[in-house]
LUMVEX-928732 format. One record per residue (C-alpha): y, z, x. Coordinates in pm, whole numbers, plus 50000, padded with zeros to 5 digits. Layout:
BEGIN
YZX
...
END
This chain:
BEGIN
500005000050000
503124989150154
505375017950094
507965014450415
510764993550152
510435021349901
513335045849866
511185078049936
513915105449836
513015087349459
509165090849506
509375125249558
511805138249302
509165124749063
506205138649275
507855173649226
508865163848825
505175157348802
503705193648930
507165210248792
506645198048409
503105192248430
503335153848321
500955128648537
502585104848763
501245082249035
504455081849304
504205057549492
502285030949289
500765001249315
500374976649016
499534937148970
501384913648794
499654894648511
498624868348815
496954896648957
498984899149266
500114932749407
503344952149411
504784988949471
507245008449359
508355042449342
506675057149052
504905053248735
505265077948472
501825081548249
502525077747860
506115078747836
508475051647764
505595030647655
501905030847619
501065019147943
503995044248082
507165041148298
507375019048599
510685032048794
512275012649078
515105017749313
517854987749252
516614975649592
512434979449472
514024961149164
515474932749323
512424921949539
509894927249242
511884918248970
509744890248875
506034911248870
507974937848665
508774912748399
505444897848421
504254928248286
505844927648018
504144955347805
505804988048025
509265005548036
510594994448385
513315016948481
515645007348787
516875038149016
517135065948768
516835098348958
518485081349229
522195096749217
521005130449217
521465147549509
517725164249420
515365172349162
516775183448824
514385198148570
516865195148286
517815158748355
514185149848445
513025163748079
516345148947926
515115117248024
511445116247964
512375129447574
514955097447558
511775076647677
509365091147434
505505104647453
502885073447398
500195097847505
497155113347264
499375130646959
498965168247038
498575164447424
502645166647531
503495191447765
504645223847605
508045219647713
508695187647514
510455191447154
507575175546948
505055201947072
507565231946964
507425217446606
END
């Protein structure tokens, strides 16, 4: 997995999201496009956003795998969010995955999100 082009400070805010809110993500991934072929990015964030999860890229991940991304057409591609913040927020991380929405088995979202407290 070629992850030297990745921006790494983005892979691991979402490494420490993923043990911090007790979601699963694979950071850094590797996917194929619908040819097949390979590409990595920074993370992908199991059943939110859609129900093949979150695919998020830096803006400079974006720009050299722009076309596999949209290839793939059936996932939430995010470019670079995370990436202003000077570390890992819990608040903004959970903001975000509740704007993205929980595709995963109905009962199975982490306690913290607002449909489980209902």
């Amino acid at each position: 997995m070629d992850t030297i082009r990745l921006e790494q400070r983005l892979v691991e805010q979402w490494q420490k999201a993923a043990k911090d809110l007790g979601i699963h993500v694979t950071a850094p991934v590797e996917l194929r496009d619908a040819a097949g072929q390979p590409f990595t990015c920074e993370a992908l964030v199991h059943e939110f956003g859609s129900p093949t999860g979150a695919v998020v890229v830096s803006p400079k991940t974006e720009r050299r795998v722009r076309a596999h991304l949209r290839s793939v057409g059936d996932r939430l591609w995010v470019s670079g969010w995370g990436r202003r913040l000077t570390g890992y927020n819990q608040r903004h991380f959970m903001e975000k995955l509740v704007d993205w929405g929980w595709f995963g088995k109905p009962g199975g979202e982490p306690t913290w999100y607002p449909e489980r407290a209902r």
